[in-house]
NUDREN-713795 format. One line per field, with one value per residue (C-alpha): residue in one letter; z, x, y. Coordinates in steps of 0.2 Angstrom, whole numbers, padded with zeros to 4 digits. Layout:
res	[A|...];
up	[Z|...];
east	[X|...];
north	[Y|...];
***
This chain:
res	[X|X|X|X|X|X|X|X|X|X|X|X|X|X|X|X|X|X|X|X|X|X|X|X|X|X|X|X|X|X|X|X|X|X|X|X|X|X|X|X|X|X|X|X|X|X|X|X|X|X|X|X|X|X|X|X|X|X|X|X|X|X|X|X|X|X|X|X|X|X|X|X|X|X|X|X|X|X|X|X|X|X|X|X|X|X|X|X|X|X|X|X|X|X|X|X|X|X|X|X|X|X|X|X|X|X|X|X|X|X|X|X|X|X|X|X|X|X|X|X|X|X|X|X|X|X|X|X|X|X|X|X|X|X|X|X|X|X|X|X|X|X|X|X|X|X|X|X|X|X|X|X|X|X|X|X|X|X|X|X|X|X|X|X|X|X|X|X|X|X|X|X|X|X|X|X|X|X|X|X|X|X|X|X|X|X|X|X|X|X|X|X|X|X|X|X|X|X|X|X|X|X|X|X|X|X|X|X|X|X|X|X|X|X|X|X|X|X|X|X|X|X|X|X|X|X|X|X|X|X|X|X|X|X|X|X|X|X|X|X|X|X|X|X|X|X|X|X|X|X|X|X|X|X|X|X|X|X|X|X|X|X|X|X|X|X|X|X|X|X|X|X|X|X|X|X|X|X|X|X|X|X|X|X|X|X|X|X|X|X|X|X|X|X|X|X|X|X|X|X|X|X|X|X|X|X|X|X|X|X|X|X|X|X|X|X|X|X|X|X|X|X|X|X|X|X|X|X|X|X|X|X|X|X|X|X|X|X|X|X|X|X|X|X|X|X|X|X|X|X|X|X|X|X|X|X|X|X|X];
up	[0000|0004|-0014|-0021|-0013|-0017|-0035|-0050|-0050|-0035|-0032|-0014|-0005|0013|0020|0035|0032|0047|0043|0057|0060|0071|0084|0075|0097|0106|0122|0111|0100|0086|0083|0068|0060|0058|0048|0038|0023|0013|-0007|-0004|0008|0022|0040|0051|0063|0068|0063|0077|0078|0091|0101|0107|0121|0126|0142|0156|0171|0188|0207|0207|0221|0239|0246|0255|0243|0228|0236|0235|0216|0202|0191|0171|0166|0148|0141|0128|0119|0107|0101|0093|0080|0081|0063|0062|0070|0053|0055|0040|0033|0029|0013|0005|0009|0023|0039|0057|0062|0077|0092|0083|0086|0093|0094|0105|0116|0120|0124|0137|0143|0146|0156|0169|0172|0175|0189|0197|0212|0211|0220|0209|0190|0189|0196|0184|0169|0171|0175|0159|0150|0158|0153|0135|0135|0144|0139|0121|0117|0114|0112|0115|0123|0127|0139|0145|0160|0162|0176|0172|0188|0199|0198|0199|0188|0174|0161|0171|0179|0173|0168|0150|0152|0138|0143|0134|0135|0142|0157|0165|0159|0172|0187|0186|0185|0197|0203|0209|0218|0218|0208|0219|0236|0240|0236|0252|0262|0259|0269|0252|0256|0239|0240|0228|0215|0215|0201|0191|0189|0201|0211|0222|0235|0246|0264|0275|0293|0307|0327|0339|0355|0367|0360|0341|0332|0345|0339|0317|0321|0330|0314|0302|0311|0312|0292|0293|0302|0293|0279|0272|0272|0274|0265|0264|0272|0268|0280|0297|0294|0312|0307|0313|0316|0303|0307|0322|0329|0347|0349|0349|0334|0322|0316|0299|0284|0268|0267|0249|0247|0234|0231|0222|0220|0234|0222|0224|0212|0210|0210|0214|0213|0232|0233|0233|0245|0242|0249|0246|0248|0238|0245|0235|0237|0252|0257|0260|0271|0279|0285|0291|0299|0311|0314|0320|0333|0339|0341|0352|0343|0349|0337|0349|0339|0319|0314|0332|0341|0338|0341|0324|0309|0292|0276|0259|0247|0231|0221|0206|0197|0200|0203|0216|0223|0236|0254|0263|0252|0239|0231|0228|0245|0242|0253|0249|0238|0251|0265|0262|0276|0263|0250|0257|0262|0245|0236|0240|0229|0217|0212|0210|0191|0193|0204|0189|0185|0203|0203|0186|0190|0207|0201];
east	[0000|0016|0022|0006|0003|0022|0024|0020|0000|-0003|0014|0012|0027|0024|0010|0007|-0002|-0012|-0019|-0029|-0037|-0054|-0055|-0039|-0036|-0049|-0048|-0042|-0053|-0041|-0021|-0014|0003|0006|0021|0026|0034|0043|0046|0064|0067|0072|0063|0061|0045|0045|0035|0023|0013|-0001|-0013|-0030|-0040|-0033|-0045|-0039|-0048|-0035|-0033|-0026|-0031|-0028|-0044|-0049|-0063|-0049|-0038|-0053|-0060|-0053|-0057|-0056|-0041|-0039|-0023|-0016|0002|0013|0029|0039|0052|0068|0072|0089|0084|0087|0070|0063|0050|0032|0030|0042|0029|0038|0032|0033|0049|0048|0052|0037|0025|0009|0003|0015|0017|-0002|-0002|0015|0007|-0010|-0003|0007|-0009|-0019|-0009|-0003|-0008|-0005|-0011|-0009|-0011|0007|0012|0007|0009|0027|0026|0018|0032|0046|0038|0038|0055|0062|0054|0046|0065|0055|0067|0053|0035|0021|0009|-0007|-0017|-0035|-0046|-0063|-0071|-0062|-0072|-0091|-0096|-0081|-0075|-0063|-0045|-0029|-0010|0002|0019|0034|0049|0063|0074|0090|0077|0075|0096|0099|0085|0089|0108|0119|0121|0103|0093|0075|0066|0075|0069|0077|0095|0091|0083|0099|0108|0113|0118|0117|0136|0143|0147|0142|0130|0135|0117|0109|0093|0082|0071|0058|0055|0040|0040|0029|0027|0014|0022|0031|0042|0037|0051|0062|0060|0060|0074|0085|0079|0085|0102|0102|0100|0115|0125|0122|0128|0113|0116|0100|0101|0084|0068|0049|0043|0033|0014|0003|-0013|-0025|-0024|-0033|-0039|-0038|-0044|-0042|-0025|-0013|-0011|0005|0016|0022|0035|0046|0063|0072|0086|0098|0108|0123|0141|0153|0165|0150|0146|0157|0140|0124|0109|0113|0093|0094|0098|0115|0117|0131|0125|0123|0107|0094|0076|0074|0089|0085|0068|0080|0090|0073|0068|0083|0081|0064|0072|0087|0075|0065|0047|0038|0020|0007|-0006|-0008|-0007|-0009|0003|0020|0036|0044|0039|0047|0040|0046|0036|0046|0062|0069|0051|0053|0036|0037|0024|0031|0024|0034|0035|0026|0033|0025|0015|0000|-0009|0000|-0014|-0028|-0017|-0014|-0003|0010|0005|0005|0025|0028|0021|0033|0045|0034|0044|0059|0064|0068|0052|0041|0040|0033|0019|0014|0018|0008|-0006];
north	[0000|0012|0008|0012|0028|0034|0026|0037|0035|0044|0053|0055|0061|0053|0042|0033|0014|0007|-0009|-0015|-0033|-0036|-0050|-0057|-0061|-0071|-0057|-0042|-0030|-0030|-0028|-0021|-0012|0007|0011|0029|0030|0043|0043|0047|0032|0041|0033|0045|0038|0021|0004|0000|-0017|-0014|-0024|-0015|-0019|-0036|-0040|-0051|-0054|-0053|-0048|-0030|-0018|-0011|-0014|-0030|-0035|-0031|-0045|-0058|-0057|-0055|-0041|-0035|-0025|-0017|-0018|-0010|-0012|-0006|-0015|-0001|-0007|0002|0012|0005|-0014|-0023|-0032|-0038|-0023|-0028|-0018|-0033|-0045|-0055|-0062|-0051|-0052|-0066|-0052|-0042|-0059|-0048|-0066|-0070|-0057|-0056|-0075|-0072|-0055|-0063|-0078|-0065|-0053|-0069|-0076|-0057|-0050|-0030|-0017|-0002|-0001|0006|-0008|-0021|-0008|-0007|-0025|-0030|-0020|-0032|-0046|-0038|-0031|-0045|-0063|-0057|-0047|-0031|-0018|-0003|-0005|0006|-0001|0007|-0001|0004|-0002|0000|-0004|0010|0025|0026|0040|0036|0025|0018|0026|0021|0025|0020|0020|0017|0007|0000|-0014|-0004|0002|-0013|-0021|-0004|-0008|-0027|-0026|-0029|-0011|-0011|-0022|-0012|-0027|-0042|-0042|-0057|-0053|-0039|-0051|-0062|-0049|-0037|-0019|-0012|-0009|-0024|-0011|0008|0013|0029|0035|0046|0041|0051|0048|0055|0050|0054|0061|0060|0059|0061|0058|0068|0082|0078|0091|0084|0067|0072|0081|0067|0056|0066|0068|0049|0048|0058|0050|0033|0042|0049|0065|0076|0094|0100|0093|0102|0112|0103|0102|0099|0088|0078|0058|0047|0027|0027|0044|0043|0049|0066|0077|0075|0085|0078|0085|0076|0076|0070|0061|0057|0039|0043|0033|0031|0041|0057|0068|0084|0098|0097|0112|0118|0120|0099|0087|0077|0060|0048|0028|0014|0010|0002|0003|-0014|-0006|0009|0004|-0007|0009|0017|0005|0002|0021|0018|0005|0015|0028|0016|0015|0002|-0004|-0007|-0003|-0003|0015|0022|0032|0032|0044|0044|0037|0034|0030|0028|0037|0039|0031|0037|0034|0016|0004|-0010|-0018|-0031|-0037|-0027|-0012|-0003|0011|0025|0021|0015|0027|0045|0051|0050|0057|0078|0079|0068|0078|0095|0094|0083|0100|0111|0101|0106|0120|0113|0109|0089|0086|0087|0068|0066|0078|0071|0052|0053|0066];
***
C-alpha cells in the first residue's frame, strides 16, 4: 500500500499505512501495523505493531474486597520497531519479524496478568512492560493499563507507560537491587558495586508523642550519620490523626534524598539534597527501619501512636509492589498531610516527573 501511494499513479510524498485486524485475538478487540513511509526512503518515525484492548480478568487492588476477586483490566500495547533494527519490513511481503509476534506477546502477557496480584495499575503496567522487553525481546514498549471498575461516575482510571529494554538491563543489574527483594533479604547492602546514575528519594516524617520536632529532628540527624546525608527537608505540617482517631495530633514533613556513588558527584543544585549511599530501594527501608528501633518505637497498635515514623514514598520513578513495600506508598494520595510537604517540591525543576507520576 506504501508503494502504491508513493509510486507514480498517486505521487504521494509521505503516507502513513495502518492496517488493522478485528478479533484477530480471542480477548483483544483487534491488533494491527502502523508504519510511515517517505518517497525518498528516508525513515524518520518508527513501525509500530499494536494490540487493542486485550481483556484479562485478575486480582489488582488495595482494598480488602480487591484481594478476594478477580477483576477485568484493559490492556493496551505497542511494540515499537527500532528504525535501524534490521528487522525484515512488511512492505516486502515477509512475515513479522519473530520479536514483533503480537501473537506471542499477547499470549505471554495474558498468562502473567492472570496469575498477578498487584495493588496499583502502575504496578502491573510497568510490570507488563518487563515481561515484554524481557521474555518477548522487545526492544521498545508502550503499555497502557486501564481499570474500568475504579471510579463510579467514569469509564474507568488508569495510567500508560513506555519502557525500553535498556530500562530494565539498568534496574535489574547488578548495581541495583529495587526489583529483587530477595537478594536484600539475603543480607545485600546495595554496596557490591556503585551505580554511576543518580537516584532520588523522598522519605515521609511523622510523630505524635512527646516532644514531636524533637524526635524528626533526631531522625534526620540519624539519616546523617548513617551516611545519608539530609540537605533539605519540607517544611513541618501539624494535622490531625486518621484510622484510628483517638490519639494526639501529628506533626508531619518530607525530606528528599539522593543515592549517588561512593565516588559522589562533584555539584549538585545547592537548593537539593546530596546524599552519598549505595542503598537500593529494600535497602533503604531497611535503614529506616533500624532508625525507628534505635530511636525506640515500639508498634502497639496498627497506625496508632507512635514517636517517629518513616515511610518511603518515592524512588527514582521506580514501581514496586512487594509485601513489605510498595513504592510510591499506596496510601500517599488520600493522606494531604503527605502531599501538602511533597508539594513544596513542586517548584523545584527535577520534581516534575513526581507531581505528574503521582497526580
Amino acid at each position: 500500500m506504501s508503494k502504491l501511494a508513493l509510486g507514480d499513479e498517486l505521487h504521494g510524498e509521505w503516507v502513513q499505512v495502518i492496517v488493522k485486524k478485528p478479533r484477530t485475538l480471542l480477548q483483544a478487540d483487534a491488533a494491527g501495523i502502523s508504519i510511515v513511509r517517505r518517497k525518498d526512503g528516508k525513515r524518520e518515525a518508527e513501525d509500530r505493531v499494536f494490540v487493542e484492548s486485550l481483556r484479562v480478568v485478575t486480582i489488582i487492588g488495595i482494598h480488602p474486597w480487591e484481594r478476594k476477586e478477580g477483576q477485568t483490566v484493559v490492556l493496551n500495547l505497542t511494540l515499537h520497531k527500532p528504525i535501524n533494527s534490521g528487522l525484515r519490513r512488511v512492505e516486502e511481503g515477509l512475515a513479522f519479524d519473530p520479536h514483533h509476534d503480537y501473537r506471542k506477546v499477547a499470549k505471554v502477557v495474558t498468562e502473567h496478568v492472570k496469575k498477578s496480584t498487584y495493588k496499583t495499575v502502575e504496578a502491573l503496567a510497568t510490570a507488563v512492560a518487563r515481561v515484554a522487553c524481557t521474555k518477548c525481546d522487545i526492544e521498545k514498549v508502550t503499555v497502557s493499563v486501564e481499570k474500568p471498575s475504579a471510579l463510579a461516575f467514569a469509564k474507568g482510571a488508569g495510567v500508560e507507560v513506555t519502557r525500553h529494554r535498556a530500562f530494565f538491563n539498568l534496574v535489574e543489574g547488578p548495581n541495583l537491587e529495587a526489583h529483587q527483594p530477595e537478594n536484600e533479604e539475603e543480607g545485600s547492602s546495595g554496596d557490591r558495586g556503585a551505580s554511576k546514575v543518580r537516584h532520588r528519594a523522598f522519605v515521609a516524617l511523622g510523630s505524635n508523642m512527646g516532644d514531636r520536632f524533637q524526635w524528626i529532628r533526631d531522625a534526620v540527624k540519624e539519616l546523617d550519620t548513617r551516611g545519608l546525608k539530609v540537605q533539605r527537608t519540607s517544611s513541618l505540617y501539624e494535622s490531625k490523626p486518621m484510622y484510628v482517631l483517638e490519639q494526639p495530633e501529628f506533626l508531619n514533613g518530607v525530606c528528599e534524598v539522593y543515592r549517588l556513588p561512593l565516588s559522589g558527584i562533584a555539584s549538585i543544585q545547592t537548593n537539593e539534597i546530596k546524599i552519598e549511599t549505595t542503598l537500593s530501594p529494600m535497602g533503604l527501608l531497611k535503614e529506616l527501619k533500624d532508625i525507628e528501633d534505635t530511636m525506640g518505637r515500639k508498634k502497639i497498635i496498627d497506625k496508632g501512636p507512635r514517636n517517629i515514623d518513616l515511610d518511603i514514598l518515592l524512588y527514582n520513578g521506580f514501581v514496586m509492589d512487594s509485601e513489605v513495600l510498595t513504592i510510591p506508598h499506596k496510601l500517599m494520595l488520600e493522606r494531604e498531610f503527605v502531599l501538602r510537604p511533597l508539594c513544596e517540591y513542586a517548584a523545584v525543576k527535577s520534581m516534575s516527573f513526581y507531581i505528574l507520576y503521582i497526580g
